[in-house]
N, C-alpha and C positions, 0 to 999 in steps of 0.2 A: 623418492619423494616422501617427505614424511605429513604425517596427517594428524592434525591438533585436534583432540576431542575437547570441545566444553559441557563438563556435567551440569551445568548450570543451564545454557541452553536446552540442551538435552531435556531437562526434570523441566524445563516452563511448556517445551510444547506436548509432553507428557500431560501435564497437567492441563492444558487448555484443551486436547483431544479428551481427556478424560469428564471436562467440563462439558464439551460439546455433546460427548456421548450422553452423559447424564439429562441435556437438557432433550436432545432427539428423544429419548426413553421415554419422558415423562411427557413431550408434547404427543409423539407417535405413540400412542396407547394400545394396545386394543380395546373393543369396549366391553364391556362388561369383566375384566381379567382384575383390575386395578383396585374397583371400588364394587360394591352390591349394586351398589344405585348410581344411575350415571346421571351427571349434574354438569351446569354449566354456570360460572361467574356470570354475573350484573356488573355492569358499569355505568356512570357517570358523569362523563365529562374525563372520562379515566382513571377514573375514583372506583374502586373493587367496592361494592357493597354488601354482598352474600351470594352462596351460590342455588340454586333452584333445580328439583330434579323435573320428569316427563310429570305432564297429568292431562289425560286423556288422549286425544289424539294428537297433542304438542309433544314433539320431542323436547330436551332439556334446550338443548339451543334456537328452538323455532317460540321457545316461552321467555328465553333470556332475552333473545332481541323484541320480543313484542313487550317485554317492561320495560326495556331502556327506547325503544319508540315513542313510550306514554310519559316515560321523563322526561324526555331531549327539551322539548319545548318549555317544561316549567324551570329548566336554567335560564335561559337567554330572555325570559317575560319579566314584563315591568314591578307587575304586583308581588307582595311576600309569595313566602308558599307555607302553606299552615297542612299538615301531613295528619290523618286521622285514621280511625278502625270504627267499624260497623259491621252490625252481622247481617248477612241478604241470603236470600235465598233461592235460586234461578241460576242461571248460565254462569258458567265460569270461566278460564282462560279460551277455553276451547273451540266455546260454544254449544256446550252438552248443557242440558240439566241439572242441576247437583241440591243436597239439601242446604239446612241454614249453618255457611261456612264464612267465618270471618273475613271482609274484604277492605285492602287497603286502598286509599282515596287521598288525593292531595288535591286543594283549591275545587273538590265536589269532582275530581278528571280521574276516574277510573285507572287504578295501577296493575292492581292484582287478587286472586283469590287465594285466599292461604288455606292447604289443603295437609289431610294427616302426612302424606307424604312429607311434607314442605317441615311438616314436625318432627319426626323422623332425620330429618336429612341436616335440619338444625337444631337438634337437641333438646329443643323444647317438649313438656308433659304435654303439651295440648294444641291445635292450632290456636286458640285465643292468646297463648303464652305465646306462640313464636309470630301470630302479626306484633303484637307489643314490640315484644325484639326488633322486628323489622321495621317499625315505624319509629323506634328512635333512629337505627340507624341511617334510613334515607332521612330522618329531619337534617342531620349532622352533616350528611354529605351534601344535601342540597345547600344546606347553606353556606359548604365550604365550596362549592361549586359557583355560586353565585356572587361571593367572594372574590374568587379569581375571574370573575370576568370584570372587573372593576377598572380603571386605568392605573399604570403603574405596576399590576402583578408583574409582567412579562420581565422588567427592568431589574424588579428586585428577585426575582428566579437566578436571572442572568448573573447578578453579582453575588449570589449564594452559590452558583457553580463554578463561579471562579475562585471562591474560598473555599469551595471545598477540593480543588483541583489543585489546590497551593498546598493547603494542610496533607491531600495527600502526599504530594511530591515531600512535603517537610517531612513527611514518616518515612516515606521510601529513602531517601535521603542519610534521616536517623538512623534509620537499620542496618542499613549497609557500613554507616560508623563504626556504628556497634560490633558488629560481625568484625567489622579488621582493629579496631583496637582493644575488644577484649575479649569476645569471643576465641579469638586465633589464637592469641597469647595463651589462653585459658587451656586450650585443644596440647598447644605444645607443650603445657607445664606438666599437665595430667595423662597425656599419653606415655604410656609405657614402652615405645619402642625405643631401638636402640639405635640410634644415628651414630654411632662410629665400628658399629659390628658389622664386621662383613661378614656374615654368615646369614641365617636364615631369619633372622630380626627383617621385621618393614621397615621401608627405609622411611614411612610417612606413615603418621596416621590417617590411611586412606579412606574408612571406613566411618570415624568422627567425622572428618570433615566433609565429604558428603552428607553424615548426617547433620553439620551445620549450613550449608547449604542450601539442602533441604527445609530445613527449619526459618530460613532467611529469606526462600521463596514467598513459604507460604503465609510470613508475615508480611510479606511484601502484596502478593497476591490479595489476603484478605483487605489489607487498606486500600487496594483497590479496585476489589468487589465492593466494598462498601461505600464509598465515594459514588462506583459509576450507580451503584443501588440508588444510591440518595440526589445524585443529580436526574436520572428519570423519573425521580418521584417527583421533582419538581415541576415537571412540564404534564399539562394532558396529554400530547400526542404521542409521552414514551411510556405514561404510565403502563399503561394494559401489555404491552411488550415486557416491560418489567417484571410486572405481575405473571407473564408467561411463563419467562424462564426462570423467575424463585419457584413457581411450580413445578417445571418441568427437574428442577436438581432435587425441590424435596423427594419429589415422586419417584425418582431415579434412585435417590439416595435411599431412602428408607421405605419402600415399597419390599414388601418381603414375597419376592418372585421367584428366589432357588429354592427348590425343595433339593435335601440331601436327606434318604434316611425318613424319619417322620417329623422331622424340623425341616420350618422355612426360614431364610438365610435373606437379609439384605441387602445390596451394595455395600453399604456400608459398615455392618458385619467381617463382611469381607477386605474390605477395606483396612478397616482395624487390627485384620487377623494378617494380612500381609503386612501391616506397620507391626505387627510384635514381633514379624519372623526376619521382619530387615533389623528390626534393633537387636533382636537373639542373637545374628549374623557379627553383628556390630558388638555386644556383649564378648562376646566368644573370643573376637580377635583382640579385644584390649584384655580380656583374661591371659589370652595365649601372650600376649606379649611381656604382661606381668612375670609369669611363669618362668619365660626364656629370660628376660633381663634381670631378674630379679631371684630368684629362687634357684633355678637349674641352672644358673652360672658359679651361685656358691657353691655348690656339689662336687666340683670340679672335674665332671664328666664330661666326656670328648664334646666339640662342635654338632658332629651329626649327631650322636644321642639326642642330647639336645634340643637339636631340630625334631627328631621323628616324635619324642615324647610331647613337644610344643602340639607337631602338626595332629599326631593321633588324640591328645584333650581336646585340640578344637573341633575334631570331627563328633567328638563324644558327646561334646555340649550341645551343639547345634541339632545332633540328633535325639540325644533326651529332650531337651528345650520343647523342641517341635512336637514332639508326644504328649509333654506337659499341655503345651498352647490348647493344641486342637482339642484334648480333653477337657480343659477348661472351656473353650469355646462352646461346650456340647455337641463335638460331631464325634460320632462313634466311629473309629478307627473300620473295625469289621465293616461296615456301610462302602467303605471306600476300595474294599480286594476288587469289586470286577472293573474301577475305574483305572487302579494301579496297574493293573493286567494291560487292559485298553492302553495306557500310557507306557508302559512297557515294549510294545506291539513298536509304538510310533517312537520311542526312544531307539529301540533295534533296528527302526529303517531309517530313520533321518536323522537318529543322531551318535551312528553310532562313533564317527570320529571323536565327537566329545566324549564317548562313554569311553572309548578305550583310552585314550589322555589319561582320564579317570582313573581308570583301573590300574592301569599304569603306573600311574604314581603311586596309589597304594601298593601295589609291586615291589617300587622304590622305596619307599619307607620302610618294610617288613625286609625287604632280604636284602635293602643297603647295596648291592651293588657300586653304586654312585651315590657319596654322602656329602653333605654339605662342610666346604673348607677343602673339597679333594680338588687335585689340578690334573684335569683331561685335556685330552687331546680328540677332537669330533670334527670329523673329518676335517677341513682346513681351518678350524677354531679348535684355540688353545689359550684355555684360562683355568678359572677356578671357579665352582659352580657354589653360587651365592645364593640360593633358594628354589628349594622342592616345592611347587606350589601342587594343587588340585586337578590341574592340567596339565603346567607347564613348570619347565626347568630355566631357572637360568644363569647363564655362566658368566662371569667378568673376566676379560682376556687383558693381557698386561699394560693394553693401552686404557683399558680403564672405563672399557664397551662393555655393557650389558645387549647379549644374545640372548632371546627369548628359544629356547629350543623344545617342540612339543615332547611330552615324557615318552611318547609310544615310540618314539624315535632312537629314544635309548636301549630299550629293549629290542628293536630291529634291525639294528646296525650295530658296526663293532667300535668301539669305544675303548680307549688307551686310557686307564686310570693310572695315573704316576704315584697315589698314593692308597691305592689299596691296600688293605690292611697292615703293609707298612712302605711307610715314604721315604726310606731309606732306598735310592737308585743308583746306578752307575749311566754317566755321560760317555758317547767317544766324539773324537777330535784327532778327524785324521790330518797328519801335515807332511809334506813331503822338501827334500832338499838337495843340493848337488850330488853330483856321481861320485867328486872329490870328498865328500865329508866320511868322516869316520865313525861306521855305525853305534860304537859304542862311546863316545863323545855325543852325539847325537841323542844317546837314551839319558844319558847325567845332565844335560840341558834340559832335558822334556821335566824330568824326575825335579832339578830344581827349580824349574818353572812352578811346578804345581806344591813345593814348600813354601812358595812365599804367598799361597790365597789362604787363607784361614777355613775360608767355607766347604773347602776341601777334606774329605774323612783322612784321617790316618792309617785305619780300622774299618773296612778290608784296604791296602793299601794301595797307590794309585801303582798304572802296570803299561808298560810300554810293548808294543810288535812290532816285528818288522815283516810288513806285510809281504814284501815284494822288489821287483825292478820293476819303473815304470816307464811309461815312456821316454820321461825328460827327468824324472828324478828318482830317488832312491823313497818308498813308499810307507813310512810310519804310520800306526796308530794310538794314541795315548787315551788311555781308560781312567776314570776318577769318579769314585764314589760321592753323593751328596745327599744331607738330608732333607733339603729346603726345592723341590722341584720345581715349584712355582719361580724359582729362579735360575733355572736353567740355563737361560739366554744371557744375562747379567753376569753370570758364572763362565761361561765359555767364551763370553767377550775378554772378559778380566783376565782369562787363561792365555788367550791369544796377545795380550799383550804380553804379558809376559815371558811367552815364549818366543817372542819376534826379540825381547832383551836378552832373552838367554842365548838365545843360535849366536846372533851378532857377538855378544860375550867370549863364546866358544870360537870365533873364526867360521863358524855354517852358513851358506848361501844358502839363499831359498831359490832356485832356480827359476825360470822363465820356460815356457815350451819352445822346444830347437828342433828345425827342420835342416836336413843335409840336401843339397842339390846340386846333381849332378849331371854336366852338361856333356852330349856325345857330341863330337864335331867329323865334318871329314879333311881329306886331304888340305893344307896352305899351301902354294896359293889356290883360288880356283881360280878352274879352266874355264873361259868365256869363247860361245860359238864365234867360227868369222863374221857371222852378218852383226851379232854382240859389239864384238870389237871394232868392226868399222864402223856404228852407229858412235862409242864413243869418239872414235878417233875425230868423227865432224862437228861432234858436240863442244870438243873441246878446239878446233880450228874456230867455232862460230863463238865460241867465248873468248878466244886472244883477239879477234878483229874487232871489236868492240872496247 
């Protein structure tokens, strides 16, 4: 059964677990780990208007909800609503004591006390400065609130979400255009590999086009983040939901929560630092492919060369590359020995299959054993081994099957290279023919059978035996040198024609297997008892009266 991967699939529910997580992060907090000061958003009719830390015995959210309790009511009321600041001096959210601290009032209906905290927490020099701030901004939102309870909001929402769910689709639409008519074009004009090399060339640019893929999600994606962003914004009952989760991915996103070293590290740091180490991945191989199609084909060094100098630059890049990154990054390599160790530990118990693939292959490349363009024989697969990868080998057999065969495999089994260091072999073809034929008749047939294949060496010359008597025929074997192994099979057919033209030529039967059988009888006639022969004799009276 074979099994279709879609990277495509793949990289969206990547990305949407990757969303979830970010948004869990940022709603599940711990408290105090996040921020200094732990605060909670105001709302409005679902309208975000600033967020308020604890003062006094209110926690941040036991003071959020007792301001949007003092609002609720001045939406839905007949009269304007006229938003002011005054300084008092007396009880505050609490109900404690406090001195003369600036307090906000709408329509004379107590909202709030603005407190140094409350200044602090919204950037404001003073709390005089940050009620100001605050009292324009609940003027704005009460009146946008009051707005939409009007008749008609609800209708015109509706058909700004259905344009905006058209124009996304027209994007998502667009992109994917784009992607297949000039994106792909572009991928295959500018990729370096070599589509008609069978050797260690990719047969695709794998690596691009994933990263075009990728690239085509997440413009896909973002149109529609942004859409479903801007249709919640339109209704009260999704706003504050909305409002949750752009907080919970900022929070996730850029909250600097890993310490490595004496630097703290982002998600999104990180983030970053694995998209420079997939495009290095992605660099390396369109280099390597440069190299192999381009450069070390002029040179006119063997196949395997070739390859091992392709595959050894790519491991080189990737691995300077990487040291470059992280040093840029600012993480300091020494920081990271007792995590390497750590990860060492768990690479030697659970992975060590992949490691030795691994090594393996590096094996393969350095001491060549098996070189790309050679024709083996692995246990009952026989082809021509078309690329040494990082793990894996793989061979293409003459029907034109690519075997994936792990590298460690090749070093643990014994493996028939037909063209080790040189592909120059000898075939046999054994044939056998009547008892009648004349063995040396029989060799000038064989001999001019193999004059008329071209692909036949001269040099060492082809050699006939006479093996034996066999059972049913007389037992030859005919020997021939060739330098094309990979065509073994194509050669030995060709030869058997040939020599089926040459026997008949000569007068030689090819025999059939003959058995002799030989039968012991006794005495003619036999002797039948009396009671025998009187049984016939009435058999035969009761057949003549009838």
């Amino acid at each position: 059964m074979r099994v279709r991967l879609n990277p495509s699939r793949w990289l969206a529910r990547l990305a949407w677990g990757l969303v979830l997580a970010l948004v869990l992060h940022g709603v599940a907090k711990t408290p105090g780990s996040a921020q200094p000061i732990d605060t909670e958003p105001v709302f409005v009719s679902g309208l975000y208007v600033f967020d308020v830390p604890a003062a006094g015995d209110l926690t941040a959210v036991e003071r959020a909800l007792a301001i949007e309790s003092n609002l609720g009511p001045l939406v839905t009321g007949p009269e304007p609503v006229a938003v002011r600041t005054e300084m008092r001096s007396g009880q505050g959210d609490d109900g404690t004591a406090q001195g003369s601290n600036p307090v906000i009032l709408a329509n004379d209906r107590y909202i709030m006390t603005v407190t140094t905290t409350d200044a602090i927490v919204g950037g404001a020099g003073s709390p005089e400065t940050q009620a100001e701030v605050w009292t324009a901004d609940l003027t704005a939102v009460l009146e946008q609130a009051r707005a939409e309870q009007q008749t008609g909001f609800l209708t015109q929402a509706l058909i700004k979400a259905l344009v905006a769910l058209a124009v996304a689709l027209t994007f998502h639409w667009l992109a994917g255009w784009v992607g297949r008519r000039w994106l792909s074009p572009l991928i295959d004009r500018f990729a370096f590999a070599d589509h008609d090399d069978g050797g260690g060339g990719d047969a695709s640019p794998t690596g691009l086009r994933l990263l075009s893929r990728l690239l085509l999600f997440l413009v896909r994606g973002s149109v529609w983040l942004a859409a479903l962003s801007y249709i919640a914004n339109l209704f009260p009952l999704t706003r504050q939901f909305s409002y949750r989760v752009a907080e919970g991915l900022r929070d996730g996103l850029f909250a600097r929560s890993l310490v490595v070293g004496s630097r703290s590290y982002s998600l999104l740091d990180l983030l970053l630092v694995v998209a420079a180490l997939l495009g290095l991945v992605i660099l390396a191989s369109t280099v390597t492919n440069l190299l192999r199609s381009r450069v070390l084909r002029a040179t006119g060094i063997s196949v395997a060369a070739q390859e091992a100098i392709a595959v050894l630059s790519k491991y080189a890049i990737i691995l300077l590359g990487t040291v470059v990154i992280l040093q840029v990054w600012g993480l300091d390599l020494s920081s990271i020995a007792l995590i390497a160790s750590g990860l060492g530990i768990g690479v030697g118990l659970g992975l060590q299959g992949l490691v030795k693939d691994f090594v393996s292959g590096l094996v393969l490349v350095f001491e060549r054993p098996v070189q790309v363009g050679d024709f083996v024989d692995f246990g009952d697969v026989s082809g021509t081994v078309a690329r040494i990868g990082s793990r894996s080998t793989a061979i293409r057999t003459i029907d034109h099957v690519s075997i994936i065969v792990p590298n460690s495999r090749f070093l643990e089994s014994e493996v028939i290279n037909w063209s080790h260091d040189n592909p120059v072999s000898r075939i046999r073809l054994p044939v056998g023919v009547s008892y009648s034929a004349d063995p040396q008749q029989v060799k000038l047939a064989l001999l001019e059978a193999c004059k008329k294949n071209q692909e036949i060496l001269s040099a060492p010359a082809p050699q006939v035996f006479f093996k034996g008597f066999g059972d049913s025929a007389l037992e030859f074997q005919l020997l021939v040198w060739i330098a094309q192994p990979n065509r073994q099979f194509v050669i030995k057919s060709d030869l058997y024609f040939a020599i089926e033209a040459s026997l008949h030529q000569y007068g030689i039967e090819v025999p059939f297997p003959q058995r002799d059988l030989h039968i012991r009888s006794g005495q003619l006639p036999i002797e039948l008892s009396t009671e025998a022969q009187e049984l016939l004799r009435r058999l035969n009276e009761l057949s003549g009266d009838r």
